[in-house]
N, CA, C and O atoms as CSV, one atom per row, in Angstrom:
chain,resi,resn,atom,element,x,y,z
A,1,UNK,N,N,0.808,-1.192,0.000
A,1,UNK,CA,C,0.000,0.000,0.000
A,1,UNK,C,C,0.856,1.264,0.000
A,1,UNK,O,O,0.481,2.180,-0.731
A,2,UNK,N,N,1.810,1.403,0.630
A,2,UNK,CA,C,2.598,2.363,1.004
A,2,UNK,C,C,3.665,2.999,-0.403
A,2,UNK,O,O,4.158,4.123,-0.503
A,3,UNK,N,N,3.777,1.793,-1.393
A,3,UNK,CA,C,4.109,1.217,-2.451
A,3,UNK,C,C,3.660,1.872,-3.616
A,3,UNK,O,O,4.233,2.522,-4.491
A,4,UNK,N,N,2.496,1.538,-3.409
A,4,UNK,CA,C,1.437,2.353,-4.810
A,4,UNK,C,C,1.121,3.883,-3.846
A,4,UNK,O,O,0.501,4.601,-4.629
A,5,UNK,N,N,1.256,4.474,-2.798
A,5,UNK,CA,C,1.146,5.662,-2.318
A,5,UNK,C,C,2.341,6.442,-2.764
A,5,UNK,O,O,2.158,7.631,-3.026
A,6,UNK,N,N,3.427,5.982,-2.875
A,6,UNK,CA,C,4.582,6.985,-3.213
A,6,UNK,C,C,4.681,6.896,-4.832
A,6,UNK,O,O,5.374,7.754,-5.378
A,7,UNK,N,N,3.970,5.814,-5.726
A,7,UNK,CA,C,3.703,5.663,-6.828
A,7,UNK,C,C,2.788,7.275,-7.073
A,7,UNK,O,O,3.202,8.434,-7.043
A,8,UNK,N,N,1.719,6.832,-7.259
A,8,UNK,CA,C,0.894,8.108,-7.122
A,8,UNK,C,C,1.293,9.045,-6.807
A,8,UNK,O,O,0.833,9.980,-7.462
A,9,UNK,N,N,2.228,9.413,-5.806
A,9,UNK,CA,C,2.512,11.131,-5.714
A,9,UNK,C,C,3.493,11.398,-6.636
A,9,UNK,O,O,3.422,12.552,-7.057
A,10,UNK,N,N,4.730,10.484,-7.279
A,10,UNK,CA,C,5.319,10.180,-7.989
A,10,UNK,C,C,4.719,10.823,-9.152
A,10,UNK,O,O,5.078,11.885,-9.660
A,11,UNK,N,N,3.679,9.992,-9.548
A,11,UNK,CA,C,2.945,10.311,-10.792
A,11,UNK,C,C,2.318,11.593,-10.819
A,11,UNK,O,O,2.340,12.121,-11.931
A,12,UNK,N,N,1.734,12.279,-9.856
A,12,UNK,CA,C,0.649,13.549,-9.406
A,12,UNK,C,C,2.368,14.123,-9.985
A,12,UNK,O,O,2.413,14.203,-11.213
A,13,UNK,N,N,3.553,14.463,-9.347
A,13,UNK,CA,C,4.101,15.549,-9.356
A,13,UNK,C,C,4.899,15.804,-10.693
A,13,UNK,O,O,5.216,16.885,-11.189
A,14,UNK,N,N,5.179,14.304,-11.221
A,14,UNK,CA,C,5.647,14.398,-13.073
A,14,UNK,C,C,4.275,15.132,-13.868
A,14,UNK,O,O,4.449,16.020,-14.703
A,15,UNK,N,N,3.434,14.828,-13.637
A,15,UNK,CA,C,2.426,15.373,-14.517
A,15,UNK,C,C,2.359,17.198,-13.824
A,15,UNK,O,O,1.873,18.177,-14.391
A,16,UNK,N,N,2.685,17.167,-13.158
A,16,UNK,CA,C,2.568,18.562,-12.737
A,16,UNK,C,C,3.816,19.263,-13.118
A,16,UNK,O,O,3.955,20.486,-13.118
A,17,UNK,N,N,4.540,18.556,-13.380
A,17,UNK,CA,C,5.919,19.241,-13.914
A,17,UNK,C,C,6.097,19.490,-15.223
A,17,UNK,O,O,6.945,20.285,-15.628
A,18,UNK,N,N,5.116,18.663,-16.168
A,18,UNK,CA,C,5.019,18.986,-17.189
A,18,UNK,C,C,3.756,19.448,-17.697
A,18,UNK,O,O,3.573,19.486,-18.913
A,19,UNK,N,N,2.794,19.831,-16.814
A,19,UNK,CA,C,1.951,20.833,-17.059
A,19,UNK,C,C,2.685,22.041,-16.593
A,19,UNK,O,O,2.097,22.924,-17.217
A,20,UNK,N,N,3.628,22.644,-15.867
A,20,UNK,CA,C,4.343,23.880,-15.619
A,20,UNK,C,C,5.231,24.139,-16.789
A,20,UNK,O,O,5.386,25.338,-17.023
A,21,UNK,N,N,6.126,22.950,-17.930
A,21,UNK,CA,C,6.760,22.828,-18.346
A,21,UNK,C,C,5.862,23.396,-19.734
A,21,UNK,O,O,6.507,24.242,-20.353
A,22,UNK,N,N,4.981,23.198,-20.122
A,22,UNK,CA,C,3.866,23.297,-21.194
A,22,UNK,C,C,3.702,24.827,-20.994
A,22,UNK,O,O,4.010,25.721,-21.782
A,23,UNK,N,N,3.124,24.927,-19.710
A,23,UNK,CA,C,2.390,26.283,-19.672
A,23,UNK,C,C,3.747,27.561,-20.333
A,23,UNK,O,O,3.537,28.346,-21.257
A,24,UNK,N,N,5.026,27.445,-19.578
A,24,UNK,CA,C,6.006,28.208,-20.092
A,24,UNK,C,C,6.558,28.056,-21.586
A,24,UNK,O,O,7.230,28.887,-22.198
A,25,UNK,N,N,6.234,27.128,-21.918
A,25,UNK,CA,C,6.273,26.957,-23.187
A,25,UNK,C,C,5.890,27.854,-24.354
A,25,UNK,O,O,6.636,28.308,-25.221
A,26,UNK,N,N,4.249,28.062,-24.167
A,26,UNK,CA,C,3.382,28.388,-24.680
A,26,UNK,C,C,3.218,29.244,-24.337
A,26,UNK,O,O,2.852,29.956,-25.272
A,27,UNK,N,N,3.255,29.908,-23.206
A,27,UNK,CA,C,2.652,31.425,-22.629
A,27,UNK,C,C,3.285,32.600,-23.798
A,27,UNK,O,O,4.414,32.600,-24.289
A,28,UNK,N,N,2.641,33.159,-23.942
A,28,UNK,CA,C,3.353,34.413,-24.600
A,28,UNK,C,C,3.240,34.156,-26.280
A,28,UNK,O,O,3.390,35.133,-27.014
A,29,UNK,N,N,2.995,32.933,-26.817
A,29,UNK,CA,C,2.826,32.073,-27.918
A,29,UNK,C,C,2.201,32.990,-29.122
A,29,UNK,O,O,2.568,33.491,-30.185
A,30,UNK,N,N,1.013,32.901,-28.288
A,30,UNK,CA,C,-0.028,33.487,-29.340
A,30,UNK,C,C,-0.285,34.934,-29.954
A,30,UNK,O,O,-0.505,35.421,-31.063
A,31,UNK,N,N,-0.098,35.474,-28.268
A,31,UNK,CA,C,0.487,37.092,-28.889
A,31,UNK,C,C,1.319,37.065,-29.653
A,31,UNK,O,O,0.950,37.290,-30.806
A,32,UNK,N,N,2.466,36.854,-29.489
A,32,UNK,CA,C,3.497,37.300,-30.141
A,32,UNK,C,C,3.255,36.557,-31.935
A,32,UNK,O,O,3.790,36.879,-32.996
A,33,UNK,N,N,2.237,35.498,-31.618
A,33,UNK,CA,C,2.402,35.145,-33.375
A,33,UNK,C,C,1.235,36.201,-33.970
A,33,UNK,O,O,1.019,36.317,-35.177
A,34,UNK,N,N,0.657,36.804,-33.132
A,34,UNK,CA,C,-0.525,37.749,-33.786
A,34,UNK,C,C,0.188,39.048,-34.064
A,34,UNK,O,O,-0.431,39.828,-34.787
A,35,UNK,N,N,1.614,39.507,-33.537
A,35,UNK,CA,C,1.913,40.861,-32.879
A,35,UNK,C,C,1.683,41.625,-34.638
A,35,UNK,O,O,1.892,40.993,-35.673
A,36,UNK,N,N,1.308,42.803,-34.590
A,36,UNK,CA,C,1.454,43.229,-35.964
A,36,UNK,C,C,2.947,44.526,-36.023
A,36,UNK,O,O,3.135,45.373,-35.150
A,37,UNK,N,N,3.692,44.366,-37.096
A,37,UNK,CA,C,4.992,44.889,-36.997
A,37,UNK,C,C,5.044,45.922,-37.823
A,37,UNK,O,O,5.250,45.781,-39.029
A,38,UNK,N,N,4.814,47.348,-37.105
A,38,UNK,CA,C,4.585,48.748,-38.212
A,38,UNK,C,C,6.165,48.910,-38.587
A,38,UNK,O,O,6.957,48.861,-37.646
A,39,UNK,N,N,6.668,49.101,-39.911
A,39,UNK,CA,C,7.178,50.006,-40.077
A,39,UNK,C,C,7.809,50.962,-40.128
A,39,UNK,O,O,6.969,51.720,-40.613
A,40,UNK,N,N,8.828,51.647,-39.976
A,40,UNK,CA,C,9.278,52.421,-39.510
A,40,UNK,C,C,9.953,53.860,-40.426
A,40,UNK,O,O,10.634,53.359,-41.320
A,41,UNK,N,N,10.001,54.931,-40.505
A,41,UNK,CA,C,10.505,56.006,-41.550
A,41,UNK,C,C,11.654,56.305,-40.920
A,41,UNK,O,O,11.748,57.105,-39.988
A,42,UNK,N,N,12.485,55.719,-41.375
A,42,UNK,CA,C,13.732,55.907,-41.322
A,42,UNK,C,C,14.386,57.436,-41.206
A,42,UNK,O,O,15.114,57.991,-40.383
A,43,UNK,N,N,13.646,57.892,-42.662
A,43,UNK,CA,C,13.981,59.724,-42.712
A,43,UNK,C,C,13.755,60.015,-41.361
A,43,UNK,O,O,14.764,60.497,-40.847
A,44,UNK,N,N,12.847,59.907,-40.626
A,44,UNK,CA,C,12.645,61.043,-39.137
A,44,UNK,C,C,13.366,60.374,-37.903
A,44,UNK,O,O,13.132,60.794,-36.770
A,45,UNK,N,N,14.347,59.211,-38.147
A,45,UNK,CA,C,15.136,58.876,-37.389
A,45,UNK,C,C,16.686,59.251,-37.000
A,45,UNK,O,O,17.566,58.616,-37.581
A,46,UNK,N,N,17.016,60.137,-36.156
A,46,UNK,CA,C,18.342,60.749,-36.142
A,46,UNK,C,C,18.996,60.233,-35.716
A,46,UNK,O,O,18.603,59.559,-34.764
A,47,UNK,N,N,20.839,60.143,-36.188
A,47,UNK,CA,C,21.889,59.396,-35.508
A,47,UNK,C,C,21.708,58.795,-34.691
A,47,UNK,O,O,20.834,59.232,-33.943
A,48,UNK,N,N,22.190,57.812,-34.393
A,48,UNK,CA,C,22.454,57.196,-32.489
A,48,UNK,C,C,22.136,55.820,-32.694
A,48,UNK,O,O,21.890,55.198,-33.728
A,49,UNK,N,N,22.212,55.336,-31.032
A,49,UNK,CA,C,21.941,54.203,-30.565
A,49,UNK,C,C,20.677,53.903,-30.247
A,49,UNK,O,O,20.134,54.841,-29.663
A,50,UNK,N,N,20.118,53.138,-30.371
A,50,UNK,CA,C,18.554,52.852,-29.875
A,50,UNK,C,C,18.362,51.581,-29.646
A,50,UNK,O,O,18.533,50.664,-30.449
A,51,UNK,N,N,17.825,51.475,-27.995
A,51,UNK,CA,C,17.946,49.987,-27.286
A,51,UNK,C,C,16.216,49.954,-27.652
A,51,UNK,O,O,15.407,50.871,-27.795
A,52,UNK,N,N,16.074,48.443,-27.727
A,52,UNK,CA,C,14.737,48.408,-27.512
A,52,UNK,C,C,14.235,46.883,-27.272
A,52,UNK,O,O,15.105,46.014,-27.324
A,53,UNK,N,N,12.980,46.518,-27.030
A,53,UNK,CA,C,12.955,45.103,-26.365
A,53,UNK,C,C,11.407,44.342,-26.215
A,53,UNK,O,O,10.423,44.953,-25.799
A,54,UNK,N,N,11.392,43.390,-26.490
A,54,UNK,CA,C,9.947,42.709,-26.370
A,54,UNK,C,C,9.827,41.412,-25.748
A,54,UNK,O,O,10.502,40.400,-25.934
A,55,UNK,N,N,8.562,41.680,-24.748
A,55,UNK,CA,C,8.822,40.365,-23.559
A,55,UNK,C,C,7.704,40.048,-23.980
A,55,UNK,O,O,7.051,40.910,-24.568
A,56,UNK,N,N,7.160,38.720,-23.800
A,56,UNK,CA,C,5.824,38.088,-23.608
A,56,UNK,C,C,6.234,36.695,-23.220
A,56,UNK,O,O,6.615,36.037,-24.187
A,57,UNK,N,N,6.256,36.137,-22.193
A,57,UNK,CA,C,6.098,34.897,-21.270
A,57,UNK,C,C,7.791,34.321,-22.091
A,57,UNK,O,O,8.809,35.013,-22.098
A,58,UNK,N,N,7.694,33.260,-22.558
A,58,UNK,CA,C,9.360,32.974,-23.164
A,58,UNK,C,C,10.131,34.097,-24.300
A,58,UNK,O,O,11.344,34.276,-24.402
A,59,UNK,N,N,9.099,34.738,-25.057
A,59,UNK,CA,C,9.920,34.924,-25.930
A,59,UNK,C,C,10.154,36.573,-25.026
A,59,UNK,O,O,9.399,37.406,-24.526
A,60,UNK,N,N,11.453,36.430,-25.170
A,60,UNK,CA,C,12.101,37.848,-24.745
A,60,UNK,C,C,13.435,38.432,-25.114
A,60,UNK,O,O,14.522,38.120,-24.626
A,61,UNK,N,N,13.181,39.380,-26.103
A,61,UNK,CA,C,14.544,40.134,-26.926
A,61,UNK,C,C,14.672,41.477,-26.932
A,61,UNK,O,O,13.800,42.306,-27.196
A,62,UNK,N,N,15.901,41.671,-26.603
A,62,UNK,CA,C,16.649,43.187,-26.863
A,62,UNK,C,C,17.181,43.123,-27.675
A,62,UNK,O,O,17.747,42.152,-28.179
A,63,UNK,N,N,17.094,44.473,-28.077
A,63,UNK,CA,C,18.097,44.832,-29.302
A,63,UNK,C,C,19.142,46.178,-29.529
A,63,UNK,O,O,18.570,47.268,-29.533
A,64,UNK,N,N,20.198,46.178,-29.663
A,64,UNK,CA,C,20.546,47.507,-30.272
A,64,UNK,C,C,20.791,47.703,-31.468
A,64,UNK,O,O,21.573,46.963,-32.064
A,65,UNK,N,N,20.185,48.725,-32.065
A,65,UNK,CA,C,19.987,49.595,-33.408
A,65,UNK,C,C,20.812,50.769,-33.365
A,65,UNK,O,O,20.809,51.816,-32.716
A,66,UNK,N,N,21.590,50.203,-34.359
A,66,UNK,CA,C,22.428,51.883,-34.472
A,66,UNK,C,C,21.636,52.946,-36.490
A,66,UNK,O,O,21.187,52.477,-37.536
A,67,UNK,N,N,21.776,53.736,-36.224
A,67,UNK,CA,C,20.985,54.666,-37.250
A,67,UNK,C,C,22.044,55.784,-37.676
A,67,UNK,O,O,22.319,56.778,-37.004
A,68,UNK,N,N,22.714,55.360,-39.206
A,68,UNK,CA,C,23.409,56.518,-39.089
A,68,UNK,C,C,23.130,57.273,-40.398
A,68,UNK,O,O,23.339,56.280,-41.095
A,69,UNK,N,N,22.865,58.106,-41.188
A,69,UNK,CA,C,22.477,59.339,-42.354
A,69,UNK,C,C,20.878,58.419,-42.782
A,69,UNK,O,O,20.667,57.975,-43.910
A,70,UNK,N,N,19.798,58.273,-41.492
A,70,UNK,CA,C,19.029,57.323,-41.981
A,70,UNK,C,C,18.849,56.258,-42.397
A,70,UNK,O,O,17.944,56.004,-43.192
A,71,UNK,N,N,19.655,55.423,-41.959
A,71,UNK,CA,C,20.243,54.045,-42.639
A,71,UNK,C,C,20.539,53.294,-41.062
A,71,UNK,O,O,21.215,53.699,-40.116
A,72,UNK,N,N,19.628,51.886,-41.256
A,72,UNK,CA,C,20.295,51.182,-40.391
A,72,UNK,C,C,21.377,50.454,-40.709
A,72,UNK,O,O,21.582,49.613,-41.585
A,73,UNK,N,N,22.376,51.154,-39.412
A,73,UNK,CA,C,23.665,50.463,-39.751
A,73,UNK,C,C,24.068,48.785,-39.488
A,73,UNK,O,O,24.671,47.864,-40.040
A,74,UNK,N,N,23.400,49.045,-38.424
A,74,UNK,CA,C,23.230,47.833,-37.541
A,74,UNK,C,C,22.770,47.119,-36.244
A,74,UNK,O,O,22.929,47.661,-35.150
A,75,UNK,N,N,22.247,46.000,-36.365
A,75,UNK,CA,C,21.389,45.790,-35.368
A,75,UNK,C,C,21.972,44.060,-34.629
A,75,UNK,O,O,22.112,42.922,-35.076
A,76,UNK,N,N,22.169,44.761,-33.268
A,76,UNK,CA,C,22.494,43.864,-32.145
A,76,UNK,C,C,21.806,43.314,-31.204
A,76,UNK,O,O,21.058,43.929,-30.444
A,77,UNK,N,N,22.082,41.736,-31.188
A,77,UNK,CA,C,20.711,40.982,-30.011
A,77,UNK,C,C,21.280,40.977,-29.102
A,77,UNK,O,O,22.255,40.225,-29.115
A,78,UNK,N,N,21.022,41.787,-27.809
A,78,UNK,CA,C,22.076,41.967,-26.640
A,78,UNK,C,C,21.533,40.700,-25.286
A,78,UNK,O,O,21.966,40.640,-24.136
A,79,UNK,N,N,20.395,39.745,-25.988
A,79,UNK,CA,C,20.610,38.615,-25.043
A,79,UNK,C,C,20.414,37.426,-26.151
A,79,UNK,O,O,19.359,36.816,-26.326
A,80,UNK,N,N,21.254,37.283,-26.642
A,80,UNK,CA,C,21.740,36.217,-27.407
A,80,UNK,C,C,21.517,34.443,-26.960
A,80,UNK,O,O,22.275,34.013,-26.090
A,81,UNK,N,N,20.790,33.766,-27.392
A,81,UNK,CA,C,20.853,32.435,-26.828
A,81,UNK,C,C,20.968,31.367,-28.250
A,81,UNK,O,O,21.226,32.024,-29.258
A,82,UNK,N,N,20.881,30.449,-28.407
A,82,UNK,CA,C,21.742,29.565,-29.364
A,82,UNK,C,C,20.084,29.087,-29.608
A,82,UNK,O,O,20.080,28.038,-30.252
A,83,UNK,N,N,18.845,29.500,-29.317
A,83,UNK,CA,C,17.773,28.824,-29.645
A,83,UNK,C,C,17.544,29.366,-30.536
A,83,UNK,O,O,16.948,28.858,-31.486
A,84,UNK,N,N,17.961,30.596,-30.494
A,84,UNK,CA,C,17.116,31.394,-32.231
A,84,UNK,C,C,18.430,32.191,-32.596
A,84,UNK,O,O,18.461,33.419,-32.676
A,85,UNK,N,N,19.433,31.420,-32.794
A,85,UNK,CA,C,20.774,32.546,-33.170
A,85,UNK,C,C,20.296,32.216,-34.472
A,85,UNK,O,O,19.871,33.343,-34.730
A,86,UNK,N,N,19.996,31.464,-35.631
A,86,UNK,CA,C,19.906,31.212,-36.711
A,86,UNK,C,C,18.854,32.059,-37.412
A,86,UNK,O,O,18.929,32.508,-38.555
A,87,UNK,N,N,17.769,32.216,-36.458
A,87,UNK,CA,C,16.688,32.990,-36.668
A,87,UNK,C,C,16.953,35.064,-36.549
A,87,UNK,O,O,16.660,35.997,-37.296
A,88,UNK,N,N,17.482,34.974,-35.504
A,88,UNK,CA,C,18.183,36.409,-35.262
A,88,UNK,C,C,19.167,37.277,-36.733
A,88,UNK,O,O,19.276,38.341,-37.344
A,89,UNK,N,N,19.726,35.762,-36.642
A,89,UNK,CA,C,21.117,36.475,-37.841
A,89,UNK,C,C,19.742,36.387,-39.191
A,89,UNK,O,O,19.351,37.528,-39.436
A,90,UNK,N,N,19.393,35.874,-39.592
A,90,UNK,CA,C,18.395,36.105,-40.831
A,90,UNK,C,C,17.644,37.101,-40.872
A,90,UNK,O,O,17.689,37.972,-41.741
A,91,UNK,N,N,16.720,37.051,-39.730
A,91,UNK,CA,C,15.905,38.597,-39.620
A,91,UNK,C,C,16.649,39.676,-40.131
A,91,UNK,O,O,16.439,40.292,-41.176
A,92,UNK,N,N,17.626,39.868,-39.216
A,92,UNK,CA,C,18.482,40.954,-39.214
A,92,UNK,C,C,19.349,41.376,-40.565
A,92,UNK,O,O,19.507,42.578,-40.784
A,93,UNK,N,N,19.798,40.591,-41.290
A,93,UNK,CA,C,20.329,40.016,-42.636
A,93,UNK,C,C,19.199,40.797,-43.471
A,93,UNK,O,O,19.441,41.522,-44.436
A,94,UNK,N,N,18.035,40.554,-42.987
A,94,UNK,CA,C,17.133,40.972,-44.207
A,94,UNK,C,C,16.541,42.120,-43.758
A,94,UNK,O,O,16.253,42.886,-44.678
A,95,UNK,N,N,16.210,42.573,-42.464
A,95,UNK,CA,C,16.019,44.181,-42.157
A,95,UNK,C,C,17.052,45.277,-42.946
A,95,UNK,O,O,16.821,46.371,-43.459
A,96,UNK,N,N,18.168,44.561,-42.820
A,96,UNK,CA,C,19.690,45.427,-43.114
A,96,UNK,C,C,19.172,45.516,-44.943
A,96,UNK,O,O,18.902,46.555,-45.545
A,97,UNK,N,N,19.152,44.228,-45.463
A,97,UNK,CA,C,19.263,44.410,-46.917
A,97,UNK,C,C,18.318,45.558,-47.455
A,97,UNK,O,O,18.637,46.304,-48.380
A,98,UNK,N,N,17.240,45.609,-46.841
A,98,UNK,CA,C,15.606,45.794,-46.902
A,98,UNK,C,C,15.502,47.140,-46.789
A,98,UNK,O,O,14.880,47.829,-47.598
A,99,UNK,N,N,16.355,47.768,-45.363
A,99,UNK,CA,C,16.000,48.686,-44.603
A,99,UNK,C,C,14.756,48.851,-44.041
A,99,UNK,O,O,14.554,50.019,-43.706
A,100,UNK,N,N,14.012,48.226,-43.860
A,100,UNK,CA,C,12.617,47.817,-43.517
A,100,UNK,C,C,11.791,46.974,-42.318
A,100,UNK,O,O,11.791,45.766,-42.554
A,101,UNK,N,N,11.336,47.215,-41.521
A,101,UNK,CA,C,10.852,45.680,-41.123
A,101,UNK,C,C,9.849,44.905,-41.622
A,101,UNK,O,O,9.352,44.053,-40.886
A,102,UNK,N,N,9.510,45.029,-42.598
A,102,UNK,CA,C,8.156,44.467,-43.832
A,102,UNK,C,C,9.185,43.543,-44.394
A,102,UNK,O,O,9.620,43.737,-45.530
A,103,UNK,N,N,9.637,42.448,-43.582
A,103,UNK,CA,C,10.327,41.313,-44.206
A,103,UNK,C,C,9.715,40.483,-43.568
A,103,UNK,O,O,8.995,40.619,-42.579
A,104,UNK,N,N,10.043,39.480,-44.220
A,104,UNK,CA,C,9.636,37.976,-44.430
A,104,UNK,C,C,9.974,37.517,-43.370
A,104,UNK,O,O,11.148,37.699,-43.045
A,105,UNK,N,N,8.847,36.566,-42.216
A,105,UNK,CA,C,9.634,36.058,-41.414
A,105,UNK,C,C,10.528,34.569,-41.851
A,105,UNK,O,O,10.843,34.143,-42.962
A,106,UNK,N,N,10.712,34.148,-40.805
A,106,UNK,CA,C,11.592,32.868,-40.868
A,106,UNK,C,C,10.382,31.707,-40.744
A,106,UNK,O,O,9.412,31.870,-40.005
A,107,UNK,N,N,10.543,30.734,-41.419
A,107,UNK,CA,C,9.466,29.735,-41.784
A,107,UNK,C,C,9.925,29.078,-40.195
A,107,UNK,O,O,11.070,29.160,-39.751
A,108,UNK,N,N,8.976,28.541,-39.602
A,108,UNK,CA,C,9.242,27.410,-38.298
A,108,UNK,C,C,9.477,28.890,-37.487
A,108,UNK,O,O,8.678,28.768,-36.559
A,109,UNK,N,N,9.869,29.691,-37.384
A,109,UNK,CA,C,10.319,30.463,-36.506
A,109,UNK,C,C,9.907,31.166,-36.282
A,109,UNK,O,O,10.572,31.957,-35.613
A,110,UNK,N,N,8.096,31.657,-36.690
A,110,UNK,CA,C,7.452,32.992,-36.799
A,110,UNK,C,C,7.236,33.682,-35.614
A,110,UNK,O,O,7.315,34.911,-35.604
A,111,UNK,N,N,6.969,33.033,-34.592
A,111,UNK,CA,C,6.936,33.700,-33.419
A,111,UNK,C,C,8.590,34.726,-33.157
A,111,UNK,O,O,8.694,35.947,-33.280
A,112,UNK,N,N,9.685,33.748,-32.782
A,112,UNK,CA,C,10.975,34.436,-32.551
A,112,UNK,C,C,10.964,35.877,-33.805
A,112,UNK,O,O,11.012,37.091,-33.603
A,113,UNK,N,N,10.891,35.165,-34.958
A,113,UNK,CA,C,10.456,36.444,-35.800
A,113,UNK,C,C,10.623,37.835,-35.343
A,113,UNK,O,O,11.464,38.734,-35.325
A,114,UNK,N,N,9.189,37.527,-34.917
A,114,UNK,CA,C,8.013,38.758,-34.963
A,114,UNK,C,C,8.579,39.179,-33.551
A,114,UNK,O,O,8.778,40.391,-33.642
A,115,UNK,N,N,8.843,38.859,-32.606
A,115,UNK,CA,C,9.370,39.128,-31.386
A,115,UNK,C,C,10.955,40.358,-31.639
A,115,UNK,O,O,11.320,41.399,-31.093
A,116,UNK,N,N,11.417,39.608,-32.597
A,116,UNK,CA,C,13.033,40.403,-32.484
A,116,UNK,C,C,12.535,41.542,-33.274
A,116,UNK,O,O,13.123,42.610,-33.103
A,117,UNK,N,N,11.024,41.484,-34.562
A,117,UNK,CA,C,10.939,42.949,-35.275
A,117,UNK,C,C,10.286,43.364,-34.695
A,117,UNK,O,O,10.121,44.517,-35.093
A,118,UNK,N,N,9.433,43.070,-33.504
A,118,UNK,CA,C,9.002,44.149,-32.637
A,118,UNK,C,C,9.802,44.549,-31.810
A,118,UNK,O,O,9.230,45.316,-31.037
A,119,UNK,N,N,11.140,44.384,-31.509
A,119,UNK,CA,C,12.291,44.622,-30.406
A,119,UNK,C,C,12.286,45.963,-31.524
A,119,UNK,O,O,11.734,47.043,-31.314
A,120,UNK,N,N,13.055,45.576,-32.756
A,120,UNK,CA,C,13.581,46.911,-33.433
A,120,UNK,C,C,12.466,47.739,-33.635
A,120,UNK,O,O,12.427,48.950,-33.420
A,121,UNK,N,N,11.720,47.154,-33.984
A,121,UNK,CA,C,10.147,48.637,-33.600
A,121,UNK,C,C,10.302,49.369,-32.499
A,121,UNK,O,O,10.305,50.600,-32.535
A,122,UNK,N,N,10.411,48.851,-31.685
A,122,UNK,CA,C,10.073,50.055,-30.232
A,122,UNK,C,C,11.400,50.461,-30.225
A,122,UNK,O,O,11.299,51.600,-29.770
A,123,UNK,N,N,12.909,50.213,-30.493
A,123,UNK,CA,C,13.865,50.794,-30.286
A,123,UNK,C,C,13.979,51.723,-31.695
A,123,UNK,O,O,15.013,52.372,-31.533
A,124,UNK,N,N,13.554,51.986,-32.645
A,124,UNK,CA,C,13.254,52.824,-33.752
A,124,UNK,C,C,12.163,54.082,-33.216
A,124,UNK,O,O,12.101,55.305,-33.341
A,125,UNK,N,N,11.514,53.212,-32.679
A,125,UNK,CA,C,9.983,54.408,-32.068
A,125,UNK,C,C,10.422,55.324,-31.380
A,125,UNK,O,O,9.792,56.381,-31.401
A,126,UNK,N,N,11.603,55.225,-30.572
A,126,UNK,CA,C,11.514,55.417,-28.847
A,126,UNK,C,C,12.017,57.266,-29.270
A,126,UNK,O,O,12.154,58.091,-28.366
């Protein structure tokens, strides 16, 4: 009896670990695959540095944007992790070519996407 009692709590607390494991997973999921990504006019953007950043439950990115004669010069993921480095360097690859954020996301990757061009949105806005 005592047997199948530590069985059961056993079982109660794996399933609870991967219902916590799920929930972080997913949290933040859906926004961020809905987020809509304005644009930005470059012309009314002056010299400098511009930090900027987008959280929603996992997905969470900073960025620095540098802006120089209206032109992005370049754009840095200042928390870098090896889950979406592949995804980061492409975005960015194609903002740069583009000058734009009306690029294409990354197929499999739309969420991280849309997360890093809303980072450079609000650090363009600010």
């Amino acid at each position: 009896m005592k047997k199948r009692r530590i069985l059961v709590i056993i079982i109660l607390i794996i399933i609870i670990l991967i219902a916590i494991f799920l929930f972080f997973l997913f949290y933040g999921k859906s926004e961020t695959l809905n987020l809509t990504i304005n644009n930005v006019n470059l012309s009314t953007i002056s010299d400098g540095i511009y930090l900027g950043q987008y959280v929603k439950g996992r997905f969470n990115y900073k960025v620095e944007v540098i802006v120089k004669n209206n032109k992005i010069e370049s754009i840095k993921i200042l928390n870098q992790t090896s889950t979406y480095l592949n995804t980061s360097e492409t975005i960015i690859k194609r903002v740069l070519e583009k000058q734009s954020l009306d690029v294409d996301v990354v197929t499999g990757a739309t969420a991280t996407s849309k997360g890093i061009l809303k980072a450079i949105e609000n650090a363009l806005n600010k």
